[in-house]
C-alpha positions as CSV (number, residue, x, y, z in Angstrom):
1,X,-36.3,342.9,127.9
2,X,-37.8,346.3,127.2
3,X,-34.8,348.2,128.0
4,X,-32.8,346.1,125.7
5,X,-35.2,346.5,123.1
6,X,-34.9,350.1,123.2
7,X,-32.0,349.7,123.2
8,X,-31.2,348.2,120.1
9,X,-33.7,350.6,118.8
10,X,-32.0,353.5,119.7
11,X,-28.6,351.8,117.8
12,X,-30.3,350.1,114.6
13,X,-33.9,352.4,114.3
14,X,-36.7,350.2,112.9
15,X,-34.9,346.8,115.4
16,X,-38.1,346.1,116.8
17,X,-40.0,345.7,113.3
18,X,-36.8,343.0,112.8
19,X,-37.9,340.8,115.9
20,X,-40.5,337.7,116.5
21,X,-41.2,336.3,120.3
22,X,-43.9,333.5,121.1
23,X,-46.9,333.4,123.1
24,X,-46.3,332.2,126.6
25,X,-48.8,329.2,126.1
26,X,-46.2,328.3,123.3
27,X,-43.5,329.1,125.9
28,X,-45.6,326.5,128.5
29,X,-44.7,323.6,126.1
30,X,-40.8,323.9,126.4
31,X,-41.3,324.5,130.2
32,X,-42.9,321.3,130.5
33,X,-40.5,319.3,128.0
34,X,-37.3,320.4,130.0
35,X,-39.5,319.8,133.3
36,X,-38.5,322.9,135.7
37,X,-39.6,326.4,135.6
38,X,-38.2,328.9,133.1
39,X,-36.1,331.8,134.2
40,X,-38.0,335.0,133.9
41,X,-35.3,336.4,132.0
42,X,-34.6,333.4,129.2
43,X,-39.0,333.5,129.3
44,X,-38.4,337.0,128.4
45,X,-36.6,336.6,125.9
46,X,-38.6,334.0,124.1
47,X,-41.8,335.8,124.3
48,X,-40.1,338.7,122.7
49,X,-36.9,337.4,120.3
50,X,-37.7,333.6,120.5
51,X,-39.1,333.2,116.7
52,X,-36.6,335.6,115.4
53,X,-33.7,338.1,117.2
54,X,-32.5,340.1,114.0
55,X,-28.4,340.8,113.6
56,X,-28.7,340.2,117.8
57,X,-28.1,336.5,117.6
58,X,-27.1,336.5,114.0
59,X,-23.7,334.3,115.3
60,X,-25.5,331.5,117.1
61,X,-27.7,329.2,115.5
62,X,-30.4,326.7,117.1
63,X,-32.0,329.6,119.6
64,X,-35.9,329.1,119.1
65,X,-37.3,327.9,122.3
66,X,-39.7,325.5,120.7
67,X,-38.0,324.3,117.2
68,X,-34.6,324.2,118.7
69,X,-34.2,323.9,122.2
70,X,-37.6,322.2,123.2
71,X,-37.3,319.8,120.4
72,X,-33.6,318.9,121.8
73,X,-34.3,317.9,125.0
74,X,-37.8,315.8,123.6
75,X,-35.4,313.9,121.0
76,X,-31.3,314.4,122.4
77,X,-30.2,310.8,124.2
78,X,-30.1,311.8,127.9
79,X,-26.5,310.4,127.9
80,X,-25.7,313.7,125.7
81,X,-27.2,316.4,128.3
82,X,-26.4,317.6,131.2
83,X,-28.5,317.5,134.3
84,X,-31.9,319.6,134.1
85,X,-30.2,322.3,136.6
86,X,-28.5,323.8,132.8
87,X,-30.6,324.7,130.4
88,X,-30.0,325.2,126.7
89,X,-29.8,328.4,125.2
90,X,-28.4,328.8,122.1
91,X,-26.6,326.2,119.5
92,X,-22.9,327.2,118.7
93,X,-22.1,327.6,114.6
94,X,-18.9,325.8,114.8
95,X,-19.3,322.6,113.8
96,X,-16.1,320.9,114.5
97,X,-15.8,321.8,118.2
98,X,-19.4,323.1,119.1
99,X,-20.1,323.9,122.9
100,X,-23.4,325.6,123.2
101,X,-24.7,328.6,125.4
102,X,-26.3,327.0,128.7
103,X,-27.9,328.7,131.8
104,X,-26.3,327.4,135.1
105,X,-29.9,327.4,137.2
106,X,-27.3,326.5,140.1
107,X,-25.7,329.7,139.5
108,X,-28.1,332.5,140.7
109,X,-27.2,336.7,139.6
110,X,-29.4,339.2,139.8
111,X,-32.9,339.9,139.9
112,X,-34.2,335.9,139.0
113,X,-31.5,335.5,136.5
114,X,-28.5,333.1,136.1
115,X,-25.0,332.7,134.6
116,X,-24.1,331.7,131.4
117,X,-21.7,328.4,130.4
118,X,-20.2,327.1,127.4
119,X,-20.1,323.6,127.1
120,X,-20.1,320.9,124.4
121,X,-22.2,317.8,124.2
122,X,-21.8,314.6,125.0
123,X,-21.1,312.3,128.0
124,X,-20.1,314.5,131.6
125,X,-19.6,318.0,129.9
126,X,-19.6,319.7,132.7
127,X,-16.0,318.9,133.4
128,X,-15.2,321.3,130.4
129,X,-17.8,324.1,131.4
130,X,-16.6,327.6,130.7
131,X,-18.3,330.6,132.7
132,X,-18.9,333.3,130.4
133,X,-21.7,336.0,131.6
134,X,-22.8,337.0,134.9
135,X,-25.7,336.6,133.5
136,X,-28.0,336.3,130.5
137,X,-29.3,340.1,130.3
138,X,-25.3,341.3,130.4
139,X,-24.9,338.9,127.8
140,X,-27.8,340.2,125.6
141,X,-26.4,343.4,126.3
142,X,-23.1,342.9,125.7
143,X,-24.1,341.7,122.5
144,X,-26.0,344.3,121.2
145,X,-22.9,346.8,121.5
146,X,-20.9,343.5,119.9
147,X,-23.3,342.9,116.5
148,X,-25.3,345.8,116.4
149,X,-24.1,349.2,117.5
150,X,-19.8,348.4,116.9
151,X,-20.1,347.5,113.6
152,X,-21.4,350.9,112.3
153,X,-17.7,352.3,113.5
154,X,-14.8,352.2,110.9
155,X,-11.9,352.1,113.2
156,X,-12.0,350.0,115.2
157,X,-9.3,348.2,118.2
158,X,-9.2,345.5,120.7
159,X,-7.4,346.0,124.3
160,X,-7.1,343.0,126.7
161,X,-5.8,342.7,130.2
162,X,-3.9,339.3,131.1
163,X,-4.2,337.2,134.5
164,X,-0.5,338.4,134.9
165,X,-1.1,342.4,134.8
166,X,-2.2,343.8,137.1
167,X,-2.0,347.2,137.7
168,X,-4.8,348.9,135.5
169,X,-8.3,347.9,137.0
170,X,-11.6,348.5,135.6
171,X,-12.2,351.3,138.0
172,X,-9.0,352.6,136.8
173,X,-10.0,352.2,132.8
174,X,-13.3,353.7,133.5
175,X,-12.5,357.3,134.9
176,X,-10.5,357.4,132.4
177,X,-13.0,356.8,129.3
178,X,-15.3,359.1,131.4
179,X,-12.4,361.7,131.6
180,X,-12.1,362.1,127.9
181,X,-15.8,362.1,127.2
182,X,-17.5,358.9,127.4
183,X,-20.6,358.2,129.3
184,X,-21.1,354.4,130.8
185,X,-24.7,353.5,130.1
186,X,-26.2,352.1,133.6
187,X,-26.6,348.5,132.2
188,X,-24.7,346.3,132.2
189,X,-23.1,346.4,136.0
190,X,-20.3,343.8,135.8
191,X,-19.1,344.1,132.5
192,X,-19.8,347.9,131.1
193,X,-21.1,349.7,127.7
194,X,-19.8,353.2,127.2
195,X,-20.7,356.0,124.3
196,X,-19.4,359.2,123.1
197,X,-21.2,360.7,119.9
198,X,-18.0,359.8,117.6
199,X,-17.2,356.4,119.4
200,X,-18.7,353.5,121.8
201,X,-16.5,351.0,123.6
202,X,-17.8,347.3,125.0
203,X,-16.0,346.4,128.3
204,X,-16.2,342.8,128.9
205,X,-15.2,341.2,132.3
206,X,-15.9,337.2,132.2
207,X,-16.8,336.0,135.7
208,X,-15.3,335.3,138.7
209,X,-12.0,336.2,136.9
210,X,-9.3,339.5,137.2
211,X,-9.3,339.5,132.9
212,X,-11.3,342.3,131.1
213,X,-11.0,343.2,127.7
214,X,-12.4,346.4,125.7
215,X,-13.7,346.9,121.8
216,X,-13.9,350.7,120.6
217,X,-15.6,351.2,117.5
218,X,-14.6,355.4,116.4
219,X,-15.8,356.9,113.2
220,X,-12.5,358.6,112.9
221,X,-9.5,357.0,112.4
222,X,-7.4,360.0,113.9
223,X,-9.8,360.7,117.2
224,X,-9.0,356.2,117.7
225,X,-5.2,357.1,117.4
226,X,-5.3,359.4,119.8
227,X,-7.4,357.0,121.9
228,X,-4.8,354.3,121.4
229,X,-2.2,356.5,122.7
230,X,-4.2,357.2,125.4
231,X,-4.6,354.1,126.7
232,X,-1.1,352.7,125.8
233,X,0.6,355.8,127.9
234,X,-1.9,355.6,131.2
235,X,-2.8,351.9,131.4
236,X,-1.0,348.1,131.2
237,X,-3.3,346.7,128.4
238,X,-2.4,345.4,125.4
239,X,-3.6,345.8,121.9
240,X,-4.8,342.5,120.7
241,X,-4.6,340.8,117.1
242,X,-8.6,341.0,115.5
């Protein structure tokens, strides 16, 4: 969590004046209202972002470990969760079709952490679980390029890459960002961050899937054309509607 707190420090100076965690013996008490251990990383988290996670989690709602999520599973009908091997993360703010952020602790990544499911409430939701991160540190990551660090660009594009192309890789997309100037930062590994001083790009991969899609944030709208053609001339994706 340190590194991501740098992080966001290095792309929004004065972040960690912005942020509230609990105290682990606060922590304990959602621990033993959901009755298993708590990931390292979502623990983490909560000890450093749990009371409040600044422009990070500005899009989700219902993320405090103890007024939200402990408070759910101490007063939410057991016919309306899943089984104690997810655990609720984060609250979505739709509130026509919400499906919420969940850990899969069946779903092991990397270094204690786990990956990260949408699904909604109510009876057997796992039969319309989504996968979305490897992972709940890519996510946090991914996320800090998405809502803190993109925004401050103007000009700004989306590329995706369908189930049915399938020449361009990843490999292949990321020689050539690092051709023309951009440096991937060495977090996250599956999906990937990349900056240049005029421009940064978000790569998402979700998992388990051949799909990826890119955001590139430029301050100029001339040095993004150029990019644009660049990618549209050497690769197979394809711009996407905002």
């Amino acid at each position: 969590m340190d590194k991501l707190i740098t992080l966001l420090e290095r792309f929004s100076p004065g972040y960690q004046d912005r942020i509230e965690g609990y105290p682990d013996w606060l922590i304990d008490e959602l621990e033993e209202v959901f009755g298993q251990p708590l990931p390292v990383p979502y623990r983490e988290f909560a000890r450093s972002m749990g009371v409040s996670g600044g422009p990070l989690l500005a899009h989700v709602r219902s993320y405090d470990p103890l007024l939200n999520v402990a408070e759910l599973y101490r007063l939410s009908p057991q016919s309306e969760l899943p089984p104690r091997t997810f655990l609720f993360i984060f609250g979505d703010p739709d509130p026509l079709a919400p499906t919420p952020y969940w850990l899969d602790l069946e779903s092991p990544s990397e270094d204690g952490d786990y990956q990260v499911v949408r699904m909604p409430f109510g009876e057997h939701p796992q039969r319309k679980l989504h996968r979305d991160f490897v992972s709940f540190r890519e996510m946090l990551f991914l996320w800090a390029m998405e809502y803190v660090h993109l925004p401050n660009f103007p000009h700004q594009a989306r590329y995706h890459r369908g189930k049915d192309l399938q020449a361009s890789t990843v490999e292949d997309l990321a020689r050539i960002l690092e051709k023309t100037g951009f440096e991937r930062l060495p977090y996250p590994r599956y999906s990937m961050l990349f900056e240049r001083d005029d421009a940064a790009i978000r790569l998402y991969r979700p998992p388990d899937d051949s799909t990826f899609d890119i955001r590139v944030g430029m301050h100029s709208a001339e040095q993004l054309r150029h990019f644009q053609a660049l990618i549209e001339d050497n690769t197979d994706l394809k711009r996407s509607t905002w």
